[in-house]
KEVEX-718484 format. One record per atom (N, C-alpha, C): atom name; x, y, z. Coordinates in steps of 0.05 Angstrom, whole numbers, plus 5000, padded with zeros to 4 digits. Example, Ala and Ser with C-alpha at 12.3 -4.5 7.8 and 13.67 -1.06 7.14 Angstrom:
// KEVEX-718484
{atom = N; u = 5264; v = 4886; w = 5156}
{atom = CA; u = 5246; v = 4910; w = 5156}
{atom = C; u = 5264; v = 4934; w = 5156}
{atom = N; u = 5257; v = 4955; w = 5142}
{atom = CA; u = 5273; v = 4979; w = 5143}
{atom = C; u = 5258; v = 5001; w = 5157}
***
This chain:
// KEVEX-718484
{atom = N; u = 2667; v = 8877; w = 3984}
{atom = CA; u = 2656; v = 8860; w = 3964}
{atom = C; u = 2660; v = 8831; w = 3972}
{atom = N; u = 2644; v = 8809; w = 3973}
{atom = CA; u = 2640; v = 8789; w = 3983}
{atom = C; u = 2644; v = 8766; w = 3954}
{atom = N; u = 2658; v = 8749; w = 3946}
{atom = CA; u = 2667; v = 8744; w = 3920}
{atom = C; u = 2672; v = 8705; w = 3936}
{atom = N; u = 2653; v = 8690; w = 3917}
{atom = CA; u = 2650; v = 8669; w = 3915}
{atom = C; u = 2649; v = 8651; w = 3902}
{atom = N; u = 2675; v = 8634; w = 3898}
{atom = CA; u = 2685; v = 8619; w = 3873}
{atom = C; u = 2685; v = 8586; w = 3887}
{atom = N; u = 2659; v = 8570; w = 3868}
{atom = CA; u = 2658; v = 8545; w = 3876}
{atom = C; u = 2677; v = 8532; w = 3857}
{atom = N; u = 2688; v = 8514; w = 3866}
{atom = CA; u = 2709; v = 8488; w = 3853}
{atom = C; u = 2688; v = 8461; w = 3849}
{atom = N; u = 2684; v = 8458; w = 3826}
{atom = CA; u = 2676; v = 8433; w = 3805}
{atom = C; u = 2689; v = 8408; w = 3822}
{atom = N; u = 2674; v = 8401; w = 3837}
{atom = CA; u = 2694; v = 8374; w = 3841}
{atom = C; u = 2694; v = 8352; w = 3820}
{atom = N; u = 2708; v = 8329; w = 3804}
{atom = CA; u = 2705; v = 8316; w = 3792}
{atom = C; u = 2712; v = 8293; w = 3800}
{atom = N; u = 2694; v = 8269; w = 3798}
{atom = CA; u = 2703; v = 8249; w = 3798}
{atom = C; u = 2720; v = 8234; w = 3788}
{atom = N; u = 2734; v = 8217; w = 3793}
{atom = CA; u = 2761; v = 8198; w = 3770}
{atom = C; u = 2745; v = 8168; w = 3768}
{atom = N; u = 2734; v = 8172; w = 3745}
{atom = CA; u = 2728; v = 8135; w = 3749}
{atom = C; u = 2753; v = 8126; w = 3737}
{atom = N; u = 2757; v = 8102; w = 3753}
{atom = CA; u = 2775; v = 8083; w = 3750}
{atom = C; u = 2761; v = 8064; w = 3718}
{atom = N; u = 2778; v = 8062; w = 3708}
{atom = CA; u = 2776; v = 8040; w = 3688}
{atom = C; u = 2779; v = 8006; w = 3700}
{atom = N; u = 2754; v = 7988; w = 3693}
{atom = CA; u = 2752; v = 7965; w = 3710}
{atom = C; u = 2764; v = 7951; w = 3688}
{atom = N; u = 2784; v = 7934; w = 3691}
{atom = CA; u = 2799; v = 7920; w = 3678}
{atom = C; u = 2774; v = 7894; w = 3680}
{atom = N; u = 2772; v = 7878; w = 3663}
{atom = CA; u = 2754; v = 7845; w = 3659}
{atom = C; u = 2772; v = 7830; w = 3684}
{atom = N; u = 2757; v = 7814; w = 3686}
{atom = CA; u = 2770; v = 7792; w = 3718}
{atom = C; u = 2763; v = 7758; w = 3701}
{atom = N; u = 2788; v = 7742; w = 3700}
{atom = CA; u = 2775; v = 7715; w = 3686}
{atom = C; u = 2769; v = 7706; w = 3709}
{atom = N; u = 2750; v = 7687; w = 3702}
{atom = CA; u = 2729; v = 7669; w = 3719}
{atom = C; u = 2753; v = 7649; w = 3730}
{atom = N; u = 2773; v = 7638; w = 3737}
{atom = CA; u = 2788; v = 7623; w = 3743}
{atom = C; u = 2771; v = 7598; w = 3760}
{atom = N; u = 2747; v = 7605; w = 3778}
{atom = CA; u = 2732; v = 7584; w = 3785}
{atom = C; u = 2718; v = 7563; w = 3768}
{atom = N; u = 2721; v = 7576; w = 3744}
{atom = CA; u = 2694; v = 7558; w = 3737}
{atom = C; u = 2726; v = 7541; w = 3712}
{atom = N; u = 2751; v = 7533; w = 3721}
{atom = CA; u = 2767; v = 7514; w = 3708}
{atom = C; u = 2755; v = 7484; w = 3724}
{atom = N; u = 2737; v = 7475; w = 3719}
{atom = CA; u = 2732; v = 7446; w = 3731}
{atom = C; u = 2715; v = 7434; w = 3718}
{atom = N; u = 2726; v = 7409; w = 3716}
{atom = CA; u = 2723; v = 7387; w = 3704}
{atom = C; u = 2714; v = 7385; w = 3674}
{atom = N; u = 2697; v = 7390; w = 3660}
{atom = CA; u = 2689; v = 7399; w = 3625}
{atom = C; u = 2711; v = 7412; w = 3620}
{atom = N; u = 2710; v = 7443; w = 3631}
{atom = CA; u = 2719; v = 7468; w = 3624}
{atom = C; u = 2748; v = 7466; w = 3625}
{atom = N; u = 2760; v = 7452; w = 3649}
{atom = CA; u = 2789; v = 7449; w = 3648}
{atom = C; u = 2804; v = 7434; w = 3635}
{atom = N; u = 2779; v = 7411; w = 3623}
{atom = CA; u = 2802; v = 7390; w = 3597}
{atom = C; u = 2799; v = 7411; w = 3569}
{atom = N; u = 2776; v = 7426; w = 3572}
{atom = CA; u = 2770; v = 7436; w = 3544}
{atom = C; u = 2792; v = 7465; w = 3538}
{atom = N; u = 2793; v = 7474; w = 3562}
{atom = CA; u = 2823; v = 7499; w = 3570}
{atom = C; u = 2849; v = 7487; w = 3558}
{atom = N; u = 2848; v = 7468; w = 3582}
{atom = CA; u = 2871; v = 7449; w = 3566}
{atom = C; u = 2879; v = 7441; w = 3539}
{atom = N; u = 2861; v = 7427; w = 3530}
{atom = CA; u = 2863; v = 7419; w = 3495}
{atom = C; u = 2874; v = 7448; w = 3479}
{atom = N; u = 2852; v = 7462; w = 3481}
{atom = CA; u = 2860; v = 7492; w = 3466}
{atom = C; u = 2876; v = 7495; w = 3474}
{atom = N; u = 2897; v = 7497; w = 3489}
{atom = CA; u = 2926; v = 7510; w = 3496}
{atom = C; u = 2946; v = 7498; w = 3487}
{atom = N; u = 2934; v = 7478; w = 3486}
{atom = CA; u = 2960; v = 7453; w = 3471}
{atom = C; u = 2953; v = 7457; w = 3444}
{atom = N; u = 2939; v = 7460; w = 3431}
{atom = CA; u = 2930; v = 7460; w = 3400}
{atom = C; u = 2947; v = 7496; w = 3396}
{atom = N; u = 2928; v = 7507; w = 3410}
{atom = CA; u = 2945; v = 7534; w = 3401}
{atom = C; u = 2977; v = 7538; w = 3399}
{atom = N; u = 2994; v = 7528; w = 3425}
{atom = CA; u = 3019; v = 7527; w = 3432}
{atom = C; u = 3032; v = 7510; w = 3398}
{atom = N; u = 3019; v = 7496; w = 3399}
{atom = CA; u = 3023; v = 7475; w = 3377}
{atom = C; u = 3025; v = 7483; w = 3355}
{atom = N; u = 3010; v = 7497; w = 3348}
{atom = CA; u = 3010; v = 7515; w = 3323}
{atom = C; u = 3018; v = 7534; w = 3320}
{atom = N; u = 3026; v = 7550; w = 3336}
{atom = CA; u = 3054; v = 7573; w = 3337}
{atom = C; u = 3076; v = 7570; w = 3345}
{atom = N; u = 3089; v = 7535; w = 3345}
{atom = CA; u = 3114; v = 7543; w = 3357}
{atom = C; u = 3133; v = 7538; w = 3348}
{atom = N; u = 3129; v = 7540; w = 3317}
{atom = CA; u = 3148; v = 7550; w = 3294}
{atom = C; u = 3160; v = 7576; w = 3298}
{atom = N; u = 3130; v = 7591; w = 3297}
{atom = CA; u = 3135; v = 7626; w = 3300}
{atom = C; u = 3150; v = 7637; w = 3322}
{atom = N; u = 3142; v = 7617; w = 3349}
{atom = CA; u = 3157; v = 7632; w = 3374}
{atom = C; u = 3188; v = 7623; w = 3378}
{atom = N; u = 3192; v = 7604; w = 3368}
{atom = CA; u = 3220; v = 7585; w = 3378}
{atom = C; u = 3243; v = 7602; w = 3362}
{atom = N; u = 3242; v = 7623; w = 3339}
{atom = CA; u = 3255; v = 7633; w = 3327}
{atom = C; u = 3260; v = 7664; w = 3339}
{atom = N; u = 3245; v = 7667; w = 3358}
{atom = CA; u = 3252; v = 7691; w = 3373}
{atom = C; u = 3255; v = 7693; w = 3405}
{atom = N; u = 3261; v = 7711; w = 3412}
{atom = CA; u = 3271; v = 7722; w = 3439}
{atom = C; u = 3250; v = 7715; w = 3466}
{atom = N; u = 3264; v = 7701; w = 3488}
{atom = CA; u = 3244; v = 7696; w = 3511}
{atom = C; u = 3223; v = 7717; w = 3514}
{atom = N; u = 3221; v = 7739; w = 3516}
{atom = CA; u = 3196; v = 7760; w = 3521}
{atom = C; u = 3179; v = 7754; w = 3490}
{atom = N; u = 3185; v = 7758; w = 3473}
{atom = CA; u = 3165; v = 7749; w = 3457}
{atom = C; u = 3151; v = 7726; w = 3460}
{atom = N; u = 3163; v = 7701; w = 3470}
{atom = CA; u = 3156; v = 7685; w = 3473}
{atom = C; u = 3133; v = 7684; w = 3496}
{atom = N; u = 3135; v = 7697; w = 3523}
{atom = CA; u = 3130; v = 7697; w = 3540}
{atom = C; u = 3104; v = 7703; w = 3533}
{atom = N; u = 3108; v = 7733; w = 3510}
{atom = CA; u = 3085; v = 7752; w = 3516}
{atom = C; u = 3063; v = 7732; w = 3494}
{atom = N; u = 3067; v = 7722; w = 3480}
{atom = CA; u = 3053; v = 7701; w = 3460}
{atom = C; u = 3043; v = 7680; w = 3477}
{atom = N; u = 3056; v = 7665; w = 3491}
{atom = CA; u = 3043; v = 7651; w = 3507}
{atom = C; u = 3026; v = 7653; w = 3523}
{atom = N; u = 3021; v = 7683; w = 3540}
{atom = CA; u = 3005; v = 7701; w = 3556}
{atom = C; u = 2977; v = 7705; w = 3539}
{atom = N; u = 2984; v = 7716; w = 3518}
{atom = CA; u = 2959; v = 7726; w = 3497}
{atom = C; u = 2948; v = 7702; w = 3492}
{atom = N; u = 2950; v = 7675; w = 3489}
{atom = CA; u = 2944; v = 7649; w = 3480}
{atom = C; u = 2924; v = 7647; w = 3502}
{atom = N; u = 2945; v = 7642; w = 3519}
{atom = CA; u = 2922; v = 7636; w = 3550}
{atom = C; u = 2897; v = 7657; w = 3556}
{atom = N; u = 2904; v = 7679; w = 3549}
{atom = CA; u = 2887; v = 7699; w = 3558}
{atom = C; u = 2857; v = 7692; w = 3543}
{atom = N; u = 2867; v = 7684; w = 3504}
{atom = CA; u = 2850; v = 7683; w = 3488}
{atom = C; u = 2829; v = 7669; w = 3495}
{atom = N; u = 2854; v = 7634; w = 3503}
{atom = CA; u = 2831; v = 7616; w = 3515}
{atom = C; u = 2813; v = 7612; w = 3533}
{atom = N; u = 2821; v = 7627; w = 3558}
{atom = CA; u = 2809; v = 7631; w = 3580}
{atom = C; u = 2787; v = 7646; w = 3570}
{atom = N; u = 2774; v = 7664; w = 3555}
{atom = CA; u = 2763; v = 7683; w = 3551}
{atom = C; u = 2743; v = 7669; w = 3537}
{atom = N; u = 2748; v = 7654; w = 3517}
{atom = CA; u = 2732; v = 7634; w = 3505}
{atom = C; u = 2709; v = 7609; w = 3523}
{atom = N; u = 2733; v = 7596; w = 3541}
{atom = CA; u = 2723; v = 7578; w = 3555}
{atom = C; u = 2714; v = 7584; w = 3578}
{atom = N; u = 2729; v = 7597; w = 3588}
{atom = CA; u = 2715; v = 7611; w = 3626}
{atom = C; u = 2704; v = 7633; w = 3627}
{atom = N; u = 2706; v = 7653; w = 3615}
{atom = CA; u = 2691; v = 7679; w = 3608}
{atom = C; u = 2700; v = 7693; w = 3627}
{atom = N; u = 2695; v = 7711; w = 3624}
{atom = CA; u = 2703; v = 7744; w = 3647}
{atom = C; u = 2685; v = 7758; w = 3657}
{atom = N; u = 2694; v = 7772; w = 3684}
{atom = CA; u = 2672; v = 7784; w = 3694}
{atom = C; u = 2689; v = 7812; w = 3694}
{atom = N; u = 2661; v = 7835; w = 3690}
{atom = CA; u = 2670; v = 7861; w = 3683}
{atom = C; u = 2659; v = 7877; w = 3711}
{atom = N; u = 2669; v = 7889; w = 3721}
{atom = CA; u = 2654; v = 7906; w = 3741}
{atom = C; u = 2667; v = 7895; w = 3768}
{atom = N; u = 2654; v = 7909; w = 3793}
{atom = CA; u = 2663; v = 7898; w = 3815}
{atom = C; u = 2637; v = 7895; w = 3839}
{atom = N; u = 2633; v = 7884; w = 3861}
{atom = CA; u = 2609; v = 7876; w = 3871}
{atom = C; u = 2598; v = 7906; w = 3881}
{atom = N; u = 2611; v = 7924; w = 3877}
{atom = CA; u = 2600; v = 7953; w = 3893}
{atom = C; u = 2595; v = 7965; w = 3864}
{atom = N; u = 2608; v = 7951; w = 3844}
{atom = CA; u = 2587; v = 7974; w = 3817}
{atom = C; u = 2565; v = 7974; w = 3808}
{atom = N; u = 2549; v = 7967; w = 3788}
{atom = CA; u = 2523; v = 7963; w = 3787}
{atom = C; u = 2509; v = 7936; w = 3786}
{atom = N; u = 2483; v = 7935; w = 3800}
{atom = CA; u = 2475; v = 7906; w = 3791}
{atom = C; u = 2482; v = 7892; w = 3771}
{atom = N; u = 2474; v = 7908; w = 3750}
{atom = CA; u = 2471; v = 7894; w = 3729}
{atom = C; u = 2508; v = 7876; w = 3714}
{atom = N; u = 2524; v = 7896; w = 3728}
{atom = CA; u = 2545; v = 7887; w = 3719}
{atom = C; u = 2563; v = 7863; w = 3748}
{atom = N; u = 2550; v = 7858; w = 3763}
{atom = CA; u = 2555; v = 7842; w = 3784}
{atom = C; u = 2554; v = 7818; w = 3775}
{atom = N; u = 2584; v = 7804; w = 3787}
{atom = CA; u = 2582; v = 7770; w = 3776}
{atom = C; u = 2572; v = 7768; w = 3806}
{atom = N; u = 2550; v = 7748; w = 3790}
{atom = CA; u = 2530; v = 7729; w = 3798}
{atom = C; u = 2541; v = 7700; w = 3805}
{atom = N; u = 2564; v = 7692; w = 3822}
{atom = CA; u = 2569; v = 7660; w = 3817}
{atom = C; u = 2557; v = 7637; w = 3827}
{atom = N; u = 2533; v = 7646; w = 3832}
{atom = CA; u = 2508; v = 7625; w = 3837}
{atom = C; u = 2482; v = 7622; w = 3819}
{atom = N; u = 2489; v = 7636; w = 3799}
{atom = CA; u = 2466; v = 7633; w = 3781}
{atom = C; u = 2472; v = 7605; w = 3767}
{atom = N; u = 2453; v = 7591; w = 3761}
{atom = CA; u = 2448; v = 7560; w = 3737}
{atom = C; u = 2437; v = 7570; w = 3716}
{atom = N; u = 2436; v = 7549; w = 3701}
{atom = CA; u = 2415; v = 7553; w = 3680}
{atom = C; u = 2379; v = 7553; w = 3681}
{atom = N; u = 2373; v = 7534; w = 3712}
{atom = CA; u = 2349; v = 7542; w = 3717}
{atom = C; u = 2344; v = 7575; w = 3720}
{atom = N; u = 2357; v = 7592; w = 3731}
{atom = CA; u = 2351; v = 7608; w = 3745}
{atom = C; u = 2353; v = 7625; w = 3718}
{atom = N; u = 2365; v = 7628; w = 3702}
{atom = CA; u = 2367; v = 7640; w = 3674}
{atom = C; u = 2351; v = 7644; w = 3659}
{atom = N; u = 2337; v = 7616; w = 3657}
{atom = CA; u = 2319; v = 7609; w = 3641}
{atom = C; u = 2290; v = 7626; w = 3650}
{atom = N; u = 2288; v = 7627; w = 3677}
{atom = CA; u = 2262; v = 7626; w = 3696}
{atom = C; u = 2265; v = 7655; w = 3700}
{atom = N; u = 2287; v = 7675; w = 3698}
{atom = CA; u = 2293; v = 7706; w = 3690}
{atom = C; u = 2277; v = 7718; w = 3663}
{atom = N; u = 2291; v = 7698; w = 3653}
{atom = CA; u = 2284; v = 7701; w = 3622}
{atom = C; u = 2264; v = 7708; w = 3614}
{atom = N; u = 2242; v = 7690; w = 3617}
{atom = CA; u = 2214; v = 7684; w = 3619}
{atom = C; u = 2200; v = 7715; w = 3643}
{atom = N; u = 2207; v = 7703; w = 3656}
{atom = CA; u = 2195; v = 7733; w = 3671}
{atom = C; u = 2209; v = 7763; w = 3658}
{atom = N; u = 2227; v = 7761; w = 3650}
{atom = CA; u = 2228; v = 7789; w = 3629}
{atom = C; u = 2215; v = 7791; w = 3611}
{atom = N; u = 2204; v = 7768; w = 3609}
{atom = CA; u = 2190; v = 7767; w = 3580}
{atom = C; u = 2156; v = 7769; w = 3578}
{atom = N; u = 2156; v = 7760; w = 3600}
{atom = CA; u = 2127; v = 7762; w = 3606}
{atom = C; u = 2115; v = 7800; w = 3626}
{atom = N; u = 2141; v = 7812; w = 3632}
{atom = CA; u = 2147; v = 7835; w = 3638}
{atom = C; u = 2140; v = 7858; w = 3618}
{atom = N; u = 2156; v = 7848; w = 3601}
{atom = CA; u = 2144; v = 7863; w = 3575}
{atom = C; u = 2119; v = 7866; w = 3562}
{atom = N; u = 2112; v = 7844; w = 3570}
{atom = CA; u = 2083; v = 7839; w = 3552}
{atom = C; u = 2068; v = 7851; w = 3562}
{atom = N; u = 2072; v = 7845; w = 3584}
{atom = CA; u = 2049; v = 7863; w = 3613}
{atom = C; u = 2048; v = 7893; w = 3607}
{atom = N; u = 2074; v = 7913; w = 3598}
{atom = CA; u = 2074; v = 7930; w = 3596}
{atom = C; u = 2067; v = 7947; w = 3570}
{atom = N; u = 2074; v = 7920; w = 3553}
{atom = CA; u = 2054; v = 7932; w = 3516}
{atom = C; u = 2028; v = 7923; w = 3519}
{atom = N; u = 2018; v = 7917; w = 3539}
{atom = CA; u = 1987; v = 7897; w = 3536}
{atom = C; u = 1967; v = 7928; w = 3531}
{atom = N; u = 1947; v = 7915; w = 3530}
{atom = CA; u = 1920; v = 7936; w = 3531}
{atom = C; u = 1903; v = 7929; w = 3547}
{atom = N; u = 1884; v = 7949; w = 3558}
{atom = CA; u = 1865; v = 7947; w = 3576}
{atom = C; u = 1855; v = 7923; w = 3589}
{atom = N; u = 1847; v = 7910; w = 3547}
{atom = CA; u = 1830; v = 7894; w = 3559}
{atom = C; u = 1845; v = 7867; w = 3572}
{atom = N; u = 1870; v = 7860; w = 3558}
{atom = CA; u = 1885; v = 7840; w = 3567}
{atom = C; u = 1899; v = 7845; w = 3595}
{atom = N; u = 1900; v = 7857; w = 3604}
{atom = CA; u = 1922; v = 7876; w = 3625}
{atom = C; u = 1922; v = 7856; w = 3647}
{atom = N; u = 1898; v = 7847; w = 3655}
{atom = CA; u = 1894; v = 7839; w = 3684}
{atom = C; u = 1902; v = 7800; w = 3682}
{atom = N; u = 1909; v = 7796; w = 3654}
{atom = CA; u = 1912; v = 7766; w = 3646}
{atom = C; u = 1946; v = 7763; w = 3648}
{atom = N; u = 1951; v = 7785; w = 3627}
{atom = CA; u = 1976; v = 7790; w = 3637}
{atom = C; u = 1999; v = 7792; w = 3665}
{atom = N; u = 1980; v = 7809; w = 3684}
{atom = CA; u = 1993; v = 7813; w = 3704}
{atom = C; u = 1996; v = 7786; w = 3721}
{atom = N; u = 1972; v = 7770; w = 3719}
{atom = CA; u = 1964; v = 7742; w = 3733}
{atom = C; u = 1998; v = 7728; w = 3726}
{atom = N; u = 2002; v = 7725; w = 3697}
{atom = CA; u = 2016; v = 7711; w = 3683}
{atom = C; u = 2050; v = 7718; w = 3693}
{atom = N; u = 2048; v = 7743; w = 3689}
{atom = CA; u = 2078; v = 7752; w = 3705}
{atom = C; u = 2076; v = 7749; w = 3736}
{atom = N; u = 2059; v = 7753; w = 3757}
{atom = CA; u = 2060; v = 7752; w = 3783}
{atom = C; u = 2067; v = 7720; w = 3793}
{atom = N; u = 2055; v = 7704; w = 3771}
{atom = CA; u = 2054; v = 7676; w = 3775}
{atom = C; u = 2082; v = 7665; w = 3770}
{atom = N; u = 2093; v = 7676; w = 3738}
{atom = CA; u = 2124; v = 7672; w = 3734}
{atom = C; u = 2149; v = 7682; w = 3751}
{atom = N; u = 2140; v = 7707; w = 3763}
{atom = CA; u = 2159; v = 7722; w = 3774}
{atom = C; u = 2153; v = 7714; w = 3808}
{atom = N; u = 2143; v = 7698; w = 3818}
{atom = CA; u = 2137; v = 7668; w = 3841}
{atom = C; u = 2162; v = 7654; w = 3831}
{atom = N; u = 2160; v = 7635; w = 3808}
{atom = CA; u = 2173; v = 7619; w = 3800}
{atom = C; u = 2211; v = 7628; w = 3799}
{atom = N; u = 2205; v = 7650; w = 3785}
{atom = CA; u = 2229; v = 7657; w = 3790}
{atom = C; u = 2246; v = 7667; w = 3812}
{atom = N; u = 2230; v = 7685; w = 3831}
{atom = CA; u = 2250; v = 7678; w = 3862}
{atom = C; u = 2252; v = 7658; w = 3873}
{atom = N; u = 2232; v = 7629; w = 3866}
{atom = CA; u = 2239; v = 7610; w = 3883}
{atom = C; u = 2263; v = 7602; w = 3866}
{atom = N; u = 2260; v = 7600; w = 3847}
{atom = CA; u = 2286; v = 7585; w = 3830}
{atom = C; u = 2316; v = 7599; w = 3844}
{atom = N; u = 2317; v = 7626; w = 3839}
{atom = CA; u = 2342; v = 7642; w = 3851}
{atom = C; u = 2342; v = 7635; w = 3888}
{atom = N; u = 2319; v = 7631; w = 3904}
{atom = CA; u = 2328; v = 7620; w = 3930}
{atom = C; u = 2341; v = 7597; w = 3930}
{atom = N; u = 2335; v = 7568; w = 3916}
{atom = CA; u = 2339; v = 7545; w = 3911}
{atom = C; u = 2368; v = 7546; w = 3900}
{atom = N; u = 2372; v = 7566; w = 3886}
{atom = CA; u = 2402; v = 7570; w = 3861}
{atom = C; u = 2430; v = 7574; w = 3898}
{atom = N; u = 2407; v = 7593; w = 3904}
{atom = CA; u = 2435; v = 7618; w = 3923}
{atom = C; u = 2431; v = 7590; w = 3947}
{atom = N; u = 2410; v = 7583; w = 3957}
{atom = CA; u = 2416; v = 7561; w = 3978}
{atom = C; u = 2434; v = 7534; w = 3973}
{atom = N; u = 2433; v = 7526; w = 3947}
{atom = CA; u = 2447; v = 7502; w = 3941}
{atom = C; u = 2479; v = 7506; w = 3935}
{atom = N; u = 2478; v = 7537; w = 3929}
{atom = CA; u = 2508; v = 7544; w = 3925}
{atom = C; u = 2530; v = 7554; w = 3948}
{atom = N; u = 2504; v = 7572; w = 3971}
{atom = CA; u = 2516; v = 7576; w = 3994}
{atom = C; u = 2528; v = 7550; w = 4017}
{atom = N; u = 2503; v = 7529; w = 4010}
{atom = CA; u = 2512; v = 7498; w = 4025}
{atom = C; u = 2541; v = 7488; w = 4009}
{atom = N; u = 2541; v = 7489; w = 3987}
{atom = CA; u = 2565; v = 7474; w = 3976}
{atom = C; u = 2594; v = 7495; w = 3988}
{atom = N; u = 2589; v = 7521; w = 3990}
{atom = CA; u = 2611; v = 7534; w = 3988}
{atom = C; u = 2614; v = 7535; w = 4017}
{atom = N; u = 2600; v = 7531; w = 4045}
{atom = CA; u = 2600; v = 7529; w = 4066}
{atom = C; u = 2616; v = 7502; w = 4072}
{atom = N; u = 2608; v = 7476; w = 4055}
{atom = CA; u = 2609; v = 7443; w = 4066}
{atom = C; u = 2654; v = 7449; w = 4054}
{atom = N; u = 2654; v = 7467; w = 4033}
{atom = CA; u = 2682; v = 7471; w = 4032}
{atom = C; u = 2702; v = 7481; w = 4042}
{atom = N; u = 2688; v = 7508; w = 4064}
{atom = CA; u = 2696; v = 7520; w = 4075}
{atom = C; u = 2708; v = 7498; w = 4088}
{atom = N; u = 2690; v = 7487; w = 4109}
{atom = CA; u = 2697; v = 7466; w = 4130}
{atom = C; u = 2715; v = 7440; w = 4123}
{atom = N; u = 2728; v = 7442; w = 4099}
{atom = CA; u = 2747; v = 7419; w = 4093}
{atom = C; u = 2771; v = 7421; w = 4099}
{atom = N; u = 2797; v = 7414; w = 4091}
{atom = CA; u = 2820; v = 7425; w = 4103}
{atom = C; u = 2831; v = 7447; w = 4078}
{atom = N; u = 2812; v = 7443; w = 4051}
{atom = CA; u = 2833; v = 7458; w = 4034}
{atom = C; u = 2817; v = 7490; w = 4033}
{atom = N; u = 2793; v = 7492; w = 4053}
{atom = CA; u = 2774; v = 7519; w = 4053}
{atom = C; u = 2792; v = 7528; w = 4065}
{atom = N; u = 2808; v = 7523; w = 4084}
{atom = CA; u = 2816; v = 7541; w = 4116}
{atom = C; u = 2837; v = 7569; w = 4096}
{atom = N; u = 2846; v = 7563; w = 4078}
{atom = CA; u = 2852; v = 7589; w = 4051}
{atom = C; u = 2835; v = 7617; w = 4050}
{atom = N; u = 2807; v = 7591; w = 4040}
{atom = CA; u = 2796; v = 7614; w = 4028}
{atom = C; u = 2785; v = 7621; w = 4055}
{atom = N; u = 2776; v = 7616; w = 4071}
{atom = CA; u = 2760; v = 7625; w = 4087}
{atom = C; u = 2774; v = 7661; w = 4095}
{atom = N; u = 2806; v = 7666; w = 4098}
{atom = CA; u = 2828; v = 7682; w = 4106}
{atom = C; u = 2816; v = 7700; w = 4082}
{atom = N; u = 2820; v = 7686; w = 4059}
{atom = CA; u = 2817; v = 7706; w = 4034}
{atom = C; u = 2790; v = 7723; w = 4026}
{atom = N; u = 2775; v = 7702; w = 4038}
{atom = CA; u = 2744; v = 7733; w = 4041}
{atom = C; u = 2748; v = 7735; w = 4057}
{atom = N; u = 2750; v = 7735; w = 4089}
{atom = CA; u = 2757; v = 7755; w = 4103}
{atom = C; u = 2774; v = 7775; w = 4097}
{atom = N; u = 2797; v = 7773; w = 4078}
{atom = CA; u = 2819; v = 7803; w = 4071}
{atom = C; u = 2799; v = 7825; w = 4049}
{atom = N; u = 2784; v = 7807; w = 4030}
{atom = CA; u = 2767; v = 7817; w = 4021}
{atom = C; u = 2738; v = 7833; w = 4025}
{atom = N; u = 2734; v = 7822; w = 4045}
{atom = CA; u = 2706; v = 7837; w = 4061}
{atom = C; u = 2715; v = 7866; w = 4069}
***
């Protein structure tokens, strides 16, 4: 008797913890981090001064965490998970905007009817032009700035740190 028992393999997804944006603390964003931390600290430190360093600690942690989250925002996912959840740190607001619009004109294209169809498609082929030039212009102006830093004395860091990362 010849007896054949397959094993289920299962995957383990990992749970992706949120990642704060810590780049984007400059200049607006880092006085506006700032203020909130002092206002918050400020306003609880009645509550914290009456108890134990780890409470304290852990209150001060949650504060920062809150504000950061507010002002710098978080990225969820990692560059090998899905597009859609990939931080993007070269996107602007041109390039958002000029997305936007071509999703939108995407749609239309696809509820249209017959007779409109071919006005439509004009209309998205024309926007969705606009929009990869906008994202070449976005990724070229961001890759020159992050290149002209590399080559400063305070890149020679990061340059080590995407390489450990790659």
């Amino acid at each position: 008797m010849n007896l054949v028992v397959q094993r289920w393999v299962t995957r383990r997804v990992r749970p992706v913890q949120p990642r704060i944006l810590w780049k984007n603390l400059i200049e607006v964003k880092a006085e506006t981090f700032k203020a909130l931390v002092l206002e918050r600290v400020e306003a609880g430190v009645d509550a914290v001064t009456q108890v134990d360093a780890d409470h304290m600690w852990n209150s001060m942690a949650a504060t920062i965490r809150d504000v950061d989250n507010e002002t710098l925002g978080v990225a969820v996912g990692t560059s090998r998970g899905h597009k859609a959840s990939r931080e993007s740190w070269w996107i602007s607001e041109e390039v958002q905007t000029k997305v936007a619009l071509k999703q939108l004109r995407f749609r239309e294209l696809i509820t249209c009817q017959d007779g409109t169809r071919t006005r439509a498609e004009e209309r998205y082929k024309e926007v969705n032009r606009e929009a990869k030039k906008a994202v070449a212009r976005a990724k070229d102006k961001a890759y020159e700035d992050l290149y002209r830093k590399l080559d400063s004395k305070e890149g020679e860091n990061d340059i080590y740190r995407i390489a450990m990362g790659a």
